[in-house]
ROZADREN-20045 format. One record per residue (C-alpha): x, y, z; residue in one letter. Coordinates in steps of 0.1 Angstrom, whole numbers, padded with zeros to 4 digits, always signed. Example, Ala and Ser with C-alpha at 12.3 -4.5 7.8 and 13.67 -1.06 7.14 Angstrom:
// residues 2
+0123-0045+0078A+0137-0011+0071S
This chain:
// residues 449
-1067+1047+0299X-1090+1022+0287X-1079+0985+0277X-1098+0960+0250X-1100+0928+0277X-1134+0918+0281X-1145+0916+0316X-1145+0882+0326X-1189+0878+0325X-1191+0900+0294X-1210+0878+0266X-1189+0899+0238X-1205+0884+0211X-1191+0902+0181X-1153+0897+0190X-1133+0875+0172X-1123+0841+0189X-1083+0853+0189X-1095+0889+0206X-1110+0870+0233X-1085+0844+0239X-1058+0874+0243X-1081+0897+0264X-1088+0869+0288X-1053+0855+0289X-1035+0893+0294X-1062+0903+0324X-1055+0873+0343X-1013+0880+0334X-1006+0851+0318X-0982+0840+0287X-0987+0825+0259X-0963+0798+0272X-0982+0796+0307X-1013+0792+0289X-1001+0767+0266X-0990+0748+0295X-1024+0749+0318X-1042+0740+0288X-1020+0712+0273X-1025+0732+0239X-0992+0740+0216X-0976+0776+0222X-0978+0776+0181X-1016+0771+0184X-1027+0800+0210X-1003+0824+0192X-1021+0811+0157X-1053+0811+0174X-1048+0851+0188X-1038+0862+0154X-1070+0846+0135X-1045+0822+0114X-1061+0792+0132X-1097+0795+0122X-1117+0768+0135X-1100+0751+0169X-1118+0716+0180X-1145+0715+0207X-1118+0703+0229X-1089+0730+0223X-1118+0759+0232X-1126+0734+0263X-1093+0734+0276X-1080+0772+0268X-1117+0782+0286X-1106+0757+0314X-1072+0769+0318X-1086+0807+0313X-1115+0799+0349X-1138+0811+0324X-1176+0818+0337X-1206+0802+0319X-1213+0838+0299X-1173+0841+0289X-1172+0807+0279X-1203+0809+0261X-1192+0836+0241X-1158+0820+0234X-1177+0790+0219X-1198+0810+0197X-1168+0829+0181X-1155+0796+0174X-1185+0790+0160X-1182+0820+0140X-1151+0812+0124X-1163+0780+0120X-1198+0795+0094X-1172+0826+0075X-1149+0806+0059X-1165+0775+0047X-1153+0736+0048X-1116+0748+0039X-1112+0778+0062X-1122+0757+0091X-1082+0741+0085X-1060+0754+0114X-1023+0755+0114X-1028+0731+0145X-1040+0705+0120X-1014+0713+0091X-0989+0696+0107X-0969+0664+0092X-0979+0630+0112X-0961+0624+0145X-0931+0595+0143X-0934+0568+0167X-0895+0568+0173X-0867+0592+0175X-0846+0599+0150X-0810+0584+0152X-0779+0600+0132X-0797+0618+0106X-0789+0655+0121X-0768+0669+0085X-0793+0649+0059X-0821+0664+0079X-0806+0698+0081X-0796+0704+0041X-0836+0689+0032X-0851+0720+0059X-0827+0742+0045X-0829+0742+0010X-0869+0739+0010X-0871+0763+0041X-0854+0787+0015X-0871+0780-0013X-0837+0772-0028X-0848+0742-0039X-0891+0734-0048X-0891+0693-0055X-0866+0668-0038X-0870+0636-0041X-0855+0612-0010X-0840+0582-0028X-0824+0552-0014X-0829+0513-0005X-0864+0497+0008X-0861+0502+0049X-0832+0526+0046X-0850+0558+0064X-0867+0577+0042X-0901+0586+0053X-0885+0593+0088X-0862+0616+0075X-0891+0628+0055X-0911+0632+0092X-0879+0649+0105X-0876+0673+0081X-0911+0682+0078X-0919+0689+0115X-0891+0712+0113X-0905+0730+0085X-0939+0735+0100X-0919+0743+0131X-0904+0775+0110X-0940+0781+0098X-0948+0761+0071X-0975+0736+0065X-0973+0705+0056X-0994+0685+0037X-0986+0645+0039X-0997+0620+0012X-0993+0586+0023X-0985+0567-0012X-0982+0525-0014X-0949+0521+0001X-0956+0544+0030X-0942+0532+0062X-0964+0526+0090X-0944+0537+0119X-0961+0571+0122X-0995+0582+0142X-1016+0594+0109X-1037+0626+0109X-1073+0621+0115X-1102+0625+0089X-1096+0664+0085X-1098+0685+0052X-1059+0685+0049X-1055+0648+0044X-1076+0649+0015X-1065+0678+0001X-1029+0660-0001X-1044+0628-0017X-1068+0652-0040X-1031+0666-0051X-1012+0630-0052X-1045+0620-0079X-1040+0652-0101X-1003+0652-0105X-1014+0610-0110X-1030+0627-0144X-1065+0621-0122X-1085+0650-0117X-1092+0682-0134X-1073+0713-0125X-1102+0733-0122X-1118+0713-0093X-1079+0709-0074X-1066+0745-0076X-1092+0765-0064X-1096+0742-0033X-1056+0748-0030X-1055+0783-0030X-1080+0790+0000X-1067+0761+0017X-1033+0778+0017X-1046+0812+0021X-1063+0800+0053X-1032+0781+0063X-1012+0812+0060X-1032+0842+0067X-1051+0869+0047X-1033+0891+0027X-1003+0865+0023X-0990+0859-0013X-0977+0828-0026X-0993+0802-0007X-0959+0791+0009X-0966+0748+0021X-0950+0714+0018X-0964+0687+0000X-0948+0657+0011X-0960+0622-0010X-0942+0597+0008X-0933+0561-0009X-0949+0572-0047X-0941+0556-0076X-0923+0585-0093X-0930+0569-0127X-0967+0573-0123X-0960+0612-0118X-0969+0636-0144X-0944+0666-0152X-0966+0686-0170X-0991+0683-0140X-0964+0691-0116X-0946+0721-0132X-0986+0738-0138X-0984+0735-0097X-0955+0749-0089X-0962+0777-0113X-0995+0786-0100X-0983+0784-0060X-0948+0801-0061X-0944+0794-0021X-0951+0753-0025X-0925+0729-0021X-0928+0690-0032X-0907+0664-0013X-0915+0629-0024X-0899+0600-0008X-0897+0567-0037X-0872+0540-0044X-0860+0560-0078X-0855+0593-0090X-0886+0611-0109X-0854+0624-0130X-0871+0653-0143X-0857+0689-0147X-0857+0709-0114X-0854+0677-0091X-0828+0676-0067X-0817+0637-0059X-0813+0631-0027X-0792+0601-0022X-0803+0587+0012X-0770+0563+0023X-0775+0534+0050X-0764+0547+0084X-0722+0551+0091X-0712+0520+0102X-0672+0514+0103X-0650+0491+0110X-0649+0486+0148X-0611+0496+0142X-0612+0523+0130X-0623+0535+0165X-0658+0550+0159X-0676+0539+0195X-0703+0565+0188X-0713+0555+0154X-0750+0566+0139X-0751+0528+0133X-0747+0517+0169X-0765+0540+0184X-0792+0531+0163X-0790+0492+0171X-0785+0500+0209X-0819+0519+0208X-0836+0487+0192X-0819+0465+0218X-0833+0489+0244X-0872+0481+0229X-0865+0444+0232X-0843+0437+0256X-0846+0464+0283X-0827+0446+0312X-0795+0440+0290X-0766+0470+0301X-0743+0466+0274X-0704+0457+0286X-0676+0466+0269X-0674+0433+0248X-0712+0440+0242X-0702+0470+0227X-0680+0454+0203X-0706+0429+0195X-0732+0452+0186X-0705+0478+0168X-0691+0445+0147X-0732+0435+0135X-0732+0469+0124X-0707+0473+0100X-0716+0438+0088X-0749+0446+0083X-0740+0485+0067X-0755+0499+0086X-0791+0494+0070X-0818+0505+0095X-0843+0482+0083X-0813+0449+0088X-0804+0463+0123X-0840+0467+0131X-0848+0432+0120X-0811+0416+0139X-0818+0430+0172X-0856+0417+0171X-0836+0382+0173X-0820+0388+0207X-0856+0376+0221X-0843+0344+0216X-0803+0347+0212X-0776+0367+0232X-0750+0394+0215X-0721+0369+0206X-0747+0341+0194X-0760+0372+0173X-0727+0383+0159X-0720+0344+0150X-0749+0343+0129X-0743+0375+0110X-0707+0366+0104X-0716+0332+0090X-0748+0337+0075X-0767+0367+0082X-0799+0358+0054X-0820+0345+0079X-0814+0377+0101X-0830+0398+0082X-0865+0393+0084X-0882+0406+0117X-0894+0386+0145X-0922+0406+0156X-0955+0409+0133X-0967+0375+0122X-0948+0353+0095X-0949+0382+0069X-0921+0402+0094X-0908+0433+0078X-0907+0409+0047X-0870+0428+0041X-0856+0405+0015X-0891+0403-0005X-0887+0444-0009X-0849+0441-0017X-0854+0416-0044X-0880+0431-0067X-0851+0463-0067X-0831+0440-0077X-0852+0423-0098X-0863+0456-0117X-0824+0461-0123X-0813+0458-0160X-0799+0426-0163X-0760+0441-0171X-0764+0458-0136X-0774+0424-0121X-0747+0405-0138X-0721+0431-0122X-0739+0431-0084X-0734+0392-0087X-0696+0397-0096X-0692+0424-0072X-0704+0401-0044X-0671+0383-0046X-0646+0410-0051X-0630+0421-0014X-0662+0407+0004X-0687+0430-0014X-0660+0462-0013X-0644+0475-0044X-0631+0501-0066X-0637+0520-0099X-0612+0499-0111X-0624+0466-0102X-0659+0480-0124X-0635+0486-0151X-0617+0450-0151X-0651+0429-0149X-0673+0447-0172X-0643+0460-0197X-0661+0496-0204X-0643+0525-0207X-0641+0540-0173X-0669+0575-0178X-0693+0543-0184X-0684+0525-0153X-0684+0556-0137X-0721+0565-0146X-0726+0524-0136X-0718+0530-0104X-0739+0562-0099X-0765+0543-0107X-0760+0516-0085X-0763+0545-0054X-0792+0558-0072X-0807+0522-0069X-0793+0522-0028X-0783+0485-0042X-0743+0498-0026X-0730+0521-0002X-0697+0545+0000X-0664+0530+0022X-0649+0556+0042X-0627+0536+0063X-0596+0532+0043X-0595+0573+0031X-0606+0560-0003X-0630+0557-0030X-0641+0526-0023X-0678+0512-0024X-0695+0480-0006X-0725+0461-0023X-0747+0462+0010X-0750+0430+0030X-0788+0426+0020X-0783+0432-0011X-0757+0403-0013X-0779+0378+0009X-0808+0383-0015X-0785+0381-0046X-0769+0348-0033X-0799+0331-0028X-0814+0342-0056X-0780+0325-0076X-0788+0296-0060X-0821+0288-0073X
């Protein structure tokens, strides 16, 4: 019986870069997991490397699978050159790799968002559902679960293209200057209304041919344009897109809905935060602030009165990433109880972050042009909310202030979620709501000027 592998000083010329890569991996009996490993390359990139989906690898990925392979100076010559090769057939777009379509790497772990991130994956993984839009407060999570939900995606196969819009968050490592970055800002301009559609969708369609193999149909990827204004979106634009690539999926991340037909809202809520009485100890909320306390102050081992500290500044806060984020940057210069003091008295001056110069995470600014762009009834009711129950109240409380009928204070305080401007209240076993603590720090000092 005669096997394929190339001999390990056989130059090989005409075999494509995946043949090689297998014949030399399977006559030296290794895995793709043990190759993956000597190299320091992805077990998704050899395998999408040996099947010819990955058609142009860096100089570096051939360096290290010919290092990790003992290749000779003919073998590894060769290897090169079929990179090379693959490189010249396909042009500028088929030298994209599945390596590269992947979603930009987050610089911390996720905390708490397991079932929001889970229903995103599955209804886009499915194709049940082709444009959601992530919706919810300034600093509440989105573009992390955005992050999240994408590298799980292009975990399950799919690539992602990311668009970084205006109110992108900066906590991510960004893709370098590759094809696939522009391609996703080429597709942010044209559903803009910039850009005609015969210079977008031809580039498109090989891009996502090369992404996912020869022969595939549909061009399955995810488009993710993070922190877009979804009022600068074009529908018509849109709908000609999803029409022409049946496999793409759009998730957009913005402070409001695009409210379009075929969107699924996705309400994104602060983190669950209760009442320390109600006996939650291992809240999303507090394991969230104890991982911030752990960035700045690394020698403190909460106690058991810690603990109650840090779960009390939680619920005050709502559990607001952004707000807990911004309170645990202040233990630099305060302890836990001084801490909880503050935000029980007055926690405005909280919620603008130590660290980054005088600008901070500039929290309140963000908070109050949502507010701000708030018709002025909502505004009116926010402000009379703030005093009902210390920011928590019914349906019924919406009927007595405003005296509208109660399906019009109903769709008022759907929109209110919509805006993130309040939260749900679990605690009691009813429908209650809470205007978040943000929200009312930035309303009251903006009633006081």
């Amino acid at each position: 019986m005669t096997l394929s592998h190339p001999p390990q000083e056989t130059p090989a010329t005409t075999a494509p870069l995946g043949s090689l890569i297998r014949g030399h991996r399977l006559r030296i009996g290794l895995t793709q997991r043990e190759l993956a490993d000597l190299s320091t390359i992805s077990v998704r990139a050899i395998r999408d490397l040996e099947k010819g989906k990955a058609q142009r690898p860096r100089t570096d990925t051939v360096r290290l699978i010919a290092d990790a392979l003992r290749l000779g100076p003919r073998a590894r010559t060769s290897l090169e050159a079929a990179a090379r090769r693959g490189t010249r057939a396909g042009g500028e777009v088929r030298r994209l790799s599945m390596e590269r379509a992947a979603p930009p790497v987050p610089l911390y772990p996720l905390v708490g968002r397991e079932a929001e991130t889970g229903v995103i994956v599955e209804e886009l993984g499915s194709g049940a559902e082709r444009l959601i839009t992530v919706v919810g407060l300034s600093g509440v999570g989105k573009t992390r679960l955005a992050l999240e939900a994408a590298a799980r995606l292009y975990e399950a196969g799919l690539p992602v293209l990311w668009h970084y819009g205006d109110g992108a968050t900066a906590d991510c490592l960004r893709a370098d200057d590759d094809p696939l970055p522009r391609l996703a800002d080429a597709c942010a301009r044209y559903l803009r209304g910039g850009g005609a559609p015969e210079e977008l969708l031809p580039a498109l369609s090989e891009a996502l041919t090369t992404l996912n193999g020869e022969g595939t149909e549909g061009g399955s990827a995810v488009l993710v344009l993070d922190g877009v204004d979804t009022a600068a979106l074009d529908f018509g634009r849109m709908s000609r897109l999803l029409r022409t690539f049946p496999g793409l999926r759009l998730l957009i991340t913005g402070e409001r809905p695009w409210n379009v037909p075929g969107e699924r809202l996705f309400l994104l809520a602060p983190l669950e935060a209760p009442a320390p009485a109600a006996g939650h100890p291992g809240a999303p909320a507090v394991r969230f602030f104890l991982s911030q306390l752990r960035r700045v102050r690394p020698d403190l081992v909460p106690d058991e009165q810690a603990l109650a500290d840090v779960a009390w500044i939680c619920h005050r806060l709502d559990g607001h990433p952004a707000a807990l984020g911004a309170a645990a940057s202040w233990l630099t210069v305060c302890d836990l109880s001084t801490l909880r003091n503050i935000v029980d008295s007055d926690p405005a001056p909280l919620l603008d972050h130590l660290a980054g110069g005088p600008d901070g995470s500039r929290l309140q600014v963000r908070v109050g042009r949502t507010l701000a762009a708030l018709p002025a009834p909502y505004r009116t009711l926010i402000g009379d909310l703030c005093h009902v129950g210390d920011g928590e109240f019914l349906l019924q409380d919406v009927v007595r202030l405003t005296g509208r009928p109660l399906p019009e204070c109903g769709r008022l305080i759907r929109e209110l979620l919509v805006g993130g401007v309040i939260r749900t209240c679990t605690d009691g076993g009813r429908s209650a709501f809470r205007v978040l603590c943000v929200v009312r720090a930035v309303a009251g000092a903006a009633a006081t000027v």
